[in-house]
Backbone bond lengths (Angstrom), bond angles and torsions (degrees), N, CA, C in turn:
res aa  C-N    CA-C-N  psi(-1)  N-CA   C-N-CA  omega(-1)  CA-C   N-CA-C  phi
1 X - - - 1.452 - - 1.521 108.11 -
2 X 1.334 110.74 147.63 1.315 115.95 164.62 1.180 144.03 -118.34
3 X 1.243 135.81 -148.58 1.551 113.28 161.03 1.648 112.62 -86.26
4 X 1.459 121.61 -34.17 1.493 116.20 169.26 1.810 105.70 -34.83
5 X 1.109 96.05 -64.57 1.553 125.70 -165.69 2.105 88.82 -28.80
6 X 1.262 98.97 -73.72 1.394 124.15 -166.00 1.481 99.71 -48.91
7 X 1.340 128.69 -53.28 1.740 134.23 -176.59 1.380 97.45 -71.02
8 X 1.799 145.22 -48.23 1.149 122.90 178.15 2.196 103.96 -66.77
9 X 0.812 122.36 -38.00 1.467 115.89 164.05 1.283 122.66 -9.07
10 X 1.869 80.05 -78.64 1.841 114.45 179.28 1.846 97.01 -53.20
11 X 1.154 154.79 -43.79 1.284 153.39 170.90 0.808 125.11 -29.94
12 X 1.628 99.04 -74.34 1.775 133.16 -168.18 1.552 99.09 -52.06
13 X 1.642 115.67 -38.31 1.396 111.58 -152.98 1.639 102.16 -97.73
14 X 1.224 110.44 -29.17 1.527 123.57 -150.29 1.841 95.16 -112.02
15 X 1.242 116.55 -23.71 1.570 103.57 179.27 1.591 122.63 78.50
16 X 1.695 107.07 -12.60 1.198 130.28 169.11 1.782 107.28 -44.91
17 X 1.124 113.09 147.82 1.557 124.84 152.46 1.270 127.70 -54.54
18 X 1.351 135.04 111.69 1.305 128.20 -175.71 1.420 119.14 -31.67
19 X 1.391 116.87 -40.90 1.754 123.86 -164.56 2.238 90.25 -69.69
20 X 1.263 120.91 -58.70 1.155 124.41 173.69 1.372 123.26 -41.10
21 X 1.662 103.70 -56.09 1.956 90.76 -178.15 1.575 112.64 -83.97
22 X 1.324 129.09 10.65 1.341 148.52 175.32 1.668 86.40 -95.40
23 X 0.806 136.95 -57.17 1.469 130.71 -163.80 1.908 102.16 -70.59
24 X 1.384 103.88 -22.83 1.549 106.04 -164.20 1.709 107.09 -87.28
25 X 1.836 100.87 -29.61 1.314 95.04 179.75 1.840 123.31 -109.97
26 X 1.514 80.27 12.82 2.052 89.42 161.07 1.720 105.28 -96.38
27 X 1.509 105.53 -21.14 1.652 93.03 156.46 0.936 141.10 -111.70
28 X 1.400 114.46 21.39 1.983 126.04 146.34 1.406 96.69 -60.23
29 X 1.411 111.31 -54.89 2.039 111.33 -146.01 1.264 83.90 -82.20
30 X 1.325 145.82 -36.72 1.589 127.00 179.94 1.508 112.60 -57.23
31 X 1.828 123.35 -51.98 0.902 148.91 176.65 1.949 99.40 -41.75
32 X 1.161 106.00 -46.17 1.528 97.77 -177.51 0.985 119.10 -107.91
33 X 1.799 128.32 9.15 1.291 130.67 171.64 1.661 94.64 -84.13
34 X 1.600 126.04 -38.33 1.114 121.85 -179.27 1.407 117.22 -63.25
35 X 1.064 133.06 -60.70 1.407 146.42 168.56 1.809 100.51 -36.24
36 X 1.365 136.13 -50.08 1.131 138.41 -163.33 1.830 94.35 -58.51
37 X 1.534 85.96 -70.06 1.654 121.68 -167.37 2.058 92.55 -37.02
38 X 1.236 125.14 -57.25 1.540 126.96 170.89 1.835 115.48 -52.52
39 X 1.398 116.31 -13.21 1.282 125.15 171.95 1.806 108.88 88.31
40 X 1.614 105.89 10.94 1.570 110.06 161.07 1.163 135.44 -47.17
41 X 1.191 147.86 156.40 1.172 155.91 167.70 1.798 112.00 -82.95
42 X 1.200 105.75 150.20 1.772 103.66 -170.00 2.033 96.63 -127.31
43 X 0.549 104.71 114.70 1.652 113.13 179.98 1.707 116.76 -108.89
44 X 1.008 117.80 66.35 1.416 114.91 164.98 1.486 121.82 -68.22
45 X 1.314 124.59 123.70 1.698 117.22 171.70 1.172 132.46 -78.86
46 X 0.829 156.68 104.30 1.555 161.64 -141.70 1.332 105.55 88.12
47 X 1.381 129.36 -4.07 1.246 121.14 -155.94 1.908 110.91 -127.57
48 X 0.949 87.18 -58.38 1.872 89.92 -174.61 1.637 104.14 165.98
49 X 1.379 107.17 153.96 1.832 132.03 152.61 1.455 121.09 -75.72
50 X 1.142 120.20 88.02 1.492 109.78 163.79 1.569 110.87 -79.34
51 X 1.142 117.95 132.07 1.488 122.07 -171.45 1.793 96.89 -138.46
52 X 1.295 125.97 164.96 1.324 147.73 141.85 1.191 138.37 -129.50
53 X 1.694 95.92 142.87 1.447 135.10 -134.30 1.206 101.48 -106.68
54 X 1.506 137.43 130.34 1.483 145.33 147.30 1.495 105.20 -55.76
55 X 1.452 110.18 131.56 1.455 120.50 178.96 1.803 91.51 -115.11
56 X 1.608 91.72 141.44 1.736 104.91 -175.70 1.807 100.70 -90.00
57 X 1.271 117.61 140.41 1.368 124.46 122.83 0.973 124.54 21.62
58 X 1.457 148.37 83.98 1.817 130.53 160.97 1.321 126.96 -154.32
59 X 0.561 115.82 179.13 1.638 144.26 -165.65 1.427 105.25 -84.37
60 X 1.174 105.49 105.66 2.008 114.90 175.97 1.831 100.13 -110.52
61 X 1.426 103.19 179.74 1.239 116.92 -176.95 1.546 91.23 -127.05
62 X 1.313 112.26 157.62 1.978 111.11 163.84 1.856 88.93 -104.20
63 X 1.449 125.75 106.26 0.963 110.95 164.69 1.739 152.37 -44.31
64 X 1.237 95.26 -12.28 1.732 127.67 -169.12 1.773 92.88 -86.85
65 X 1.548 106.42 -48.81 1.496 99.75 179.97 0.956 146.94 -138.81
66 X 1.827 94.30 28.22 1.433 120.77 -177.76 1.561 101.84 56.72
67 X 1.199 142.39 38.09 1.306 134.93 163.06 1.612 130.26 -96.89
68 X 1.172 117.93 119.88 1.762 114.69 -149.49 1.764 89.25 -72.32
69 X 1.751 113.39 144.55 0.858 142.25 158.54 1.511 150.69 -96.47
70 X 1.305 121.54 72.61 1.618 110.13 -159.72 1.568 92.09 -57.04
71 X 1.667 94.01 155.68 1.629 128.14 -173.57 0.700 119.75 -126.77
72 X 1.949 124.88 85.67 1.702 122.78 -165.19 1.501 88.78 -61.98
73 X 2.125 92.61 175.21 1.210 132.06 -146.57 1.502 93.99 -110.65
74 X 1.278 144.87 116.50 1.274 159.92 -141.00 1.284 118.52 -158.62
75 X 1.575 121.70 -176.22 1.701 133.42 179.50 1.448 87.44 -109.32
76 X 1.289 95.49 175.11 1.666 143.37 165.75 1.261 125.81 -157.37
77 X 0.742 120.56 145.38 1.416 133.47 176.05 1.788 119.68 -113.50
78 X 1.646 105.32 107.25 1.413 118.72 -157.92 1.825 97.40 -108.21
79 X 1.557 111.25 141.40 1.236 118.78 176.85 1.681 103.71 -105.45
80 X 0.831 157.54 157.53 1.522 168.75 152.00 1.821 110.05 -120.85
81 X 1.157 119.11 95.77 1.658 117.32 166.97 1.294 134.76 -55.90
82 X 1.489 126.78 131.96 1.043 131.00 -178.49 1.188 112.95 -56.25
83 X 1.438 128.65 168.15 1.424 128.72 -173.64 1.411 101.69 -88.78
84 X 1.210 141.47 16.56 1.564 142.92 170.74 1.471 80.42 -105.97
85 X 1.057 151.68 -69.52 1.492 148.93 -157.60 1.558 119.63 -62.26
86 X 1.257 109.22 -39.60 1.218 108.56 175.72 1.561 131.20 -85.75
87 X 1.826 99.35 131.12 1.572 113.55 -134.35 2.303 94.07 -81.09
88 X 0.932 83.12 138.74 1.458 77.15 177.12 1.968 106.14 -130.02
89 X 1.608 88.66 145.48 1.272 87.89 -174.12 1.413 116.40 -96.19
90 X 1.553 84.85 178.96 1.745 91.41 -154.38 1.847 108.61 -102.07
């Protein structure tokens, strides 16, 4: 799925104008790129935790020439699924 995918969604369901629910769902993902980017927590219910993560310090290799690489210390951004989301097998 994509984001097209997601704005004809927003249509089908809402009756909205394409230019509108395209406008509604570049400002969810802005809305939560900002919130991320401040180091917030994202809590959807039924859905999942987006949270961010401190990345440590380390030691890489350049595979091409075996040459050791320090690995600054950075974010991530971690998803965890809600228990309606998470796929269980059968």
């Amino acid at each position: 799925m994509i984001k097209l995918d997601l704005v004809n969604e927003v249509v089908n369901r809402t009756g909205l104008s394409k230019v509108k629910a395209e406008i509604a769902v570049e400002t969810i993902f802005d809305s939560m790129k900002k919130a991320l980017a401040r180091g917030e927590r994202i809590e959807l219910r039924g859905f999942g935790v987006f949270n961010v993560k401190a990345r440590k310090t380390g030691v890489g290799r350049n595979p091409r020439t075996g040459q050791v690489v320090q690995i600054q210390p950075g974010k991530a951004v971690r998803f965890k699924p809600g228990k309606e989301l998470q796929l269980r097998s059968s």
